[in-house]
N, C-alpha and C positions, 0 to 999 in steps of 0.2 A: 423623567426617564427617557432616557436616548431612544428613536424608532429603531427599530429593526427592520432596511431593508433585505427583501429575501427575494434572491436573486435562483433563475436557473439556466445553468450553464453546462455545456456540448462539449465532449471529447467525440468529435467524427473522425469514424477511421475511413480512407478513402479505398479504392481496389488495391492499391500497391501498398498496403500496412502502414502509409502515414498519415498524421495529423491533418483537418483542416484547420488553420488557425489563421486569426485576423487583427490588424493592429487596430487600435484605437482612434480616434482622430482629436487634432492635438485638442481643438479643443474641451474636449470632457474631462471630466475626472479621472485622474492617471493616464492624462493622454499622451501619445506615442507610443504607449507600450502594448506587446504584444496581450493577446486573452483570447480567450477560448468562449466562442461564440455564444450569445442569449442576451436575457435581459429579466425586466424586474417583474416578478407574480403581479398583476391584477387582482383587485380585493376579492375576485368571486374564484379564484383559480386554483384549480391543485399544481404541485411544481410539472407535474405530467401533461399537463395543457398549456401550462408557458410557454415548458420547451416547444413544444410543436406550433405553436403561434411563435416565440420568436423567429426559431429558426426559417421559417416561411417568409415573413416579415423581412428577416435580416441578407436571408442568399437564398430564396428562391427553392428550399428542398422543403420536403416532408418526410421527416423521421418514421421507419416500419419496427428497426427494431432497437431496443435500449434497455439496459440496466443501469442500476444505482452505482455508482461509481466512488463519490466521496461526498459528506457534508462535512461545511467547512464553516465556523462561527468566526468572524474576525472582526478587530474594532478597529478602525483606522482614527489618525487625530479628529476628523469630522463626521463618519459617521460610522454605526457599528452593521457591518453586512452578514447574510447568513448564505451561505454561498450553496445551493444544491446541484450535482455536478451528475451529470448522465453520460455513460459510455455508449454511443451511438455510433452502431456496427453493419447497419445497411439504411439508404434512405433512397426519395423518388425525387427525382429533378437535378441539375446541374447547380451547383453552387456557383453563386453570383455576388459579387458586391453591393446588394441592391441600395446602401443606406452609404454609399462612398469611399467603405471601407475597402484597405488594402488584404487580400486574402495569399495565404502562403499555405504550400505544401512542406511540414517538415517529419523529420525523423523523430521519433518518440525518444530514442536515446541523445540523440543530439539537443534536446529543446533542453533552454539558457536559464535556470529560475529567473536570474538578474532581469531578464527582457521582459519580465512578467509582472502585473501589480505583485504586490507581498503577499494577497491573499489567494491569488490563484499558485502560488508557488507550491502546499502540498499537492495541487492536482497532478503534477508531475510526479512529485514521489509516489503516489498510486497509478500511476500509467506506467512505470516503468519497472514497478514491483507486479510480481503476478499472482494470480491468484490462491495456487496451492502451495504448501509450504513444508515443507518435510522436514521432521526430526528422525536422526537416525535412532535407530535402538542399537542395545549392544549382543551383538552377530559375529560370528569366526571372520576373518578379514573378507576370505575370498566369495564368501556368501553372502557379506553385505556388500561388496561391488556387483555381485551378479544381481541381487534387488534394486538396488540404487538406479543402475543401468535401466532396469527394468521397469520402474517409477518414473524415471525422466524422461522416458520415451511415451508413459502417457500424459505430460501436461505436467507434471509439477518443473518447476518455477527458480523454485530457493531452495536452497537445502541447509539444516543446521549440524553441525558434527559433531555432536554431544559427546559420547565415550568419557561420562566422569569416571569409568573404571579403570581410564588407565593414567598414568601419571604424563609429565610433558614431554621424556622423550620418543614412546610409543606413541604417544597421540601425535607431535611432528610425524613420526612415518606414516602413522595412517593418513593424515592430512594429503601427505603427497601422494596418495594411493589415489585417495577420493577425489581431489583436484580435477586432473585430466578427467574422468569419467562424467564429471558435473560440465566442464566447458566444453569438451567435445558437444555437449549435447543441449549450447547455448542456457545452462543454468549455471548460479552462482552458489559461493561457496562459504559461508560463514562459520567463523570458531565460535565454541563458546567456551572461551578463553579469555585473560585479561588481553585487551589490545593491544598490548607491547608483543604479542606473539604474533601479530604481521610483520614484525621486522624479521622471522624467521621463514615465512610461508609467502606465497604469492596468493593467499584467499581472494575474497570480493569485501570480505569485515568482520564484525564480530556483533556475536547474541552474545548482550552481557544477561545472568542471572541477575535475582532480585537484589542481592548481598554487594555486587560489583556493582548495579547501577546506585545504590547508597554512598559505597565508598567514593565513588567518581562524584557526587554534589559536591567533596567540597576540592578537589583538582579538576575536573571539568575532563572534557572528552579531546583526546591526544587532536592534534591537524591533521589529517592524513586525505589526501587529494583520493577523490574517487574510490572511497570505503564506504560501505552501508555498515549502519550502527542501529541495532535494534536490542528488545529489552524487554522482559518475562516480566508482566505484574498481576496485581489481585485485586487492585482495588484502586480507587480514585487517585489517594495521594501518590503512591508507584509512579501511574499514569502522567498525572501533572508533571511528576519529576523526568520522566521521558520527554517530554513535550520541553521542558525547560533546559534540558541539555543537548536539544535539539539532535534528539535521535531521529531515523528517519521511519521509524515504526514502530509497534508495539504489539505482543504478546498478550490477550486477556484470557484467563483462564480461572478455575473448570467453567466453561459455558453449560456441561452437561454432567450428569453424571460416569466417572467414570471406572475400570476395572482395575488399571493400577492403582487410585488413589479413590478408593470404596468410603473414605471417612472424610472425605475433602467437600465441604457443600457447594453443589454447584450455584451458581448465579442465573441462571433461567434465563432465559431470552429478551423481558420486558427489564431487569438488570443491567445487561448485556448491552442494551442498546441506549439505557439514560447513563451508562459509566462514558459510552462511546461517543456521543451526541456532543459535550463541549469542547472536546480534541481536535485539535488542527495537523496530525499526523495521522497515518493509517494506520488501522489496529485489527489485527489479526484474532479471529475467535480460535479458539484451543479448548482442548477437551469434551472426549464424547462425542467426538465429531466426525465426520466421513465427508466422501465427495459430494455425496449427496445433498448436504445439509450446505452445498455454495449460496444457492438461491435464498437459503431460510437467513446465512450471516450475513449476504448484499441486501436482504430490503429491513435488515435489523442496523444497516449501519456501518458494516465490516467490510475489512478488505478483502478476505479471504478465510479461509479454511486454512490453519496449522494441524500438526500431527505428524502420528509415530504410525501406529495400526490402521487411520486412515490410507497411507499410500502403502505399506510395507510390510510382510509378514515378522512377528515377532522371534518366530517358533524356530529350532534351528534344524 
């Protein structure tokens, strides 16, 4: 049986909202490429005491404050790594090269998967997806823009534009409604539509349903330069299929019990988090869920909080 090294590794954000990141040195494993700072668990360690001895070790800081970020399993041809990856949002001491390493200041949106090993590559897709995730309900037009607006101004992220009530060429108009309202207010904007309907909208990508990530296994997912592709599942195989069509997120739902869907069994939290645990994409908890419940889906495994009732009032 192959060992499992288990690695813990630093997304530090600096005062001006960008990354510390550092390249490798040629000679290690994956050398030259850029990675996101730490190193390997000691047998006696939790990944929470790594980070704070690597990082110390590696540039000279100490970590004050940090969440779970991503865990990431990866086998490379020689060995299989379990990547635990911490968002580290204030620390004490100046960051330093101390182990020779070249260190860079970059933009979260600009950072290159390419520049990266392969297995730090979803850590990006989770730095640059955010936390809270919004489904719209379906609301009179002008009353779901006046919520939306009002949603995005506290913290939510994504937004998804469901309206299965209406057919494709009201959903086009609402689309262009909803657009400007989401980018004005640096969020993005996904259909949940087949993907051929970016050729009609300037969105950010598209939430495929369970039904549409099926039929895409066996035509694969369109090219489309700088589209987020994300995907509503329930259970294990779903999931895999997301991760193999190299979607860049996922949907797990019901996490909880919930009031739309009163006959739906939820999956509980210790579910929740062995569905989540062998995924190399980020996956989003759904269902039953509120803002509140951020901290209970980051140290269960999750990227975030999805929802309807969490960000938005239903009621017209």
């Amino acid at each position: 049986m192959t060992k499992v090294v288990h690695v813990a590794a630093a997304a530090i954000y600096l005062d001006d909202g960008r990354l510390l990141i550092s390249r490798r040195p040629a000679h290690l494993h994956q050398g030259g490429l850029l990675e996101f700072p730490g190193g390997k668990l000691e047998s006696d360690e939790t990944p929470q005491q790594a980070l704070i001895r690597e990082l110390e070790e590696e540039l000279g800081i100490i970590p004050k404050q940090f969440e779970p970020l991503i865990r990431i399993p990866y086998d490379y041809p020689d060995k299989r790594v379990l990547l635990d990856v911490w968002r580290v949002t204030a620390f004490d001491g100046k960051p330093e090269g101390r182990e020779g390493q070249q260190l860079y200041r970059l933009d979260i949106d600009g950072l290159e998967p390419a520049a990266f090993p392969a297995a730090n590559r979803p850590i990006i897709a989770a730095l640059q997806l955010p936390q809270l995730y919004l489904i719209t309900p379906e609301l009179p037009t002008e009353i779901l823009l006046q919520r939306l607006a009002s949603a995005l101004d506290t913290g939510v992220g994504l937004v998804q534009l469901r309206a299965n009530h209406l057919d494709d060429g009201a959903y086009l108009e609402l689309a262009d409604q909803v657009l400007p309202v989401c980018h004005r207010r640096g969020a993005r904007l996904l259909l949940n539509r087949h993907p051929s309907m970016l050729a009609e909208v300037e969105a950010d990508g598209v939430h495929l349903n369970s039904r549409l990530l099926e039929e895409l296994q066996a035509t694969g997912l369109p090219v489309l330069q700088n589209k987020w592709f994300g995907a509503s599942c329930h259970n294990a195989q779903q999931l895999r299929l997301a991760q193999q069509l190299g979607l860049d997120y996922a949907l797990l739902s019901p996490v909880c019990a919930t009031e739309t869907h009163p006959d739906a069994q939820p999956l509980g939290w210790t579910a929740f988090e062995s569905l989540v645990a062998p995924m190399q994409i980020p996956v989003y908890g759904l269902g039953g869920l509120s803002r509140g419940h951020l901290p209970q889906v980051l140290s269960h495994g999750g990227q975030g909080v999805a929802g309807i009732g969490a960000f938005i009032h239903r009621a017209v």
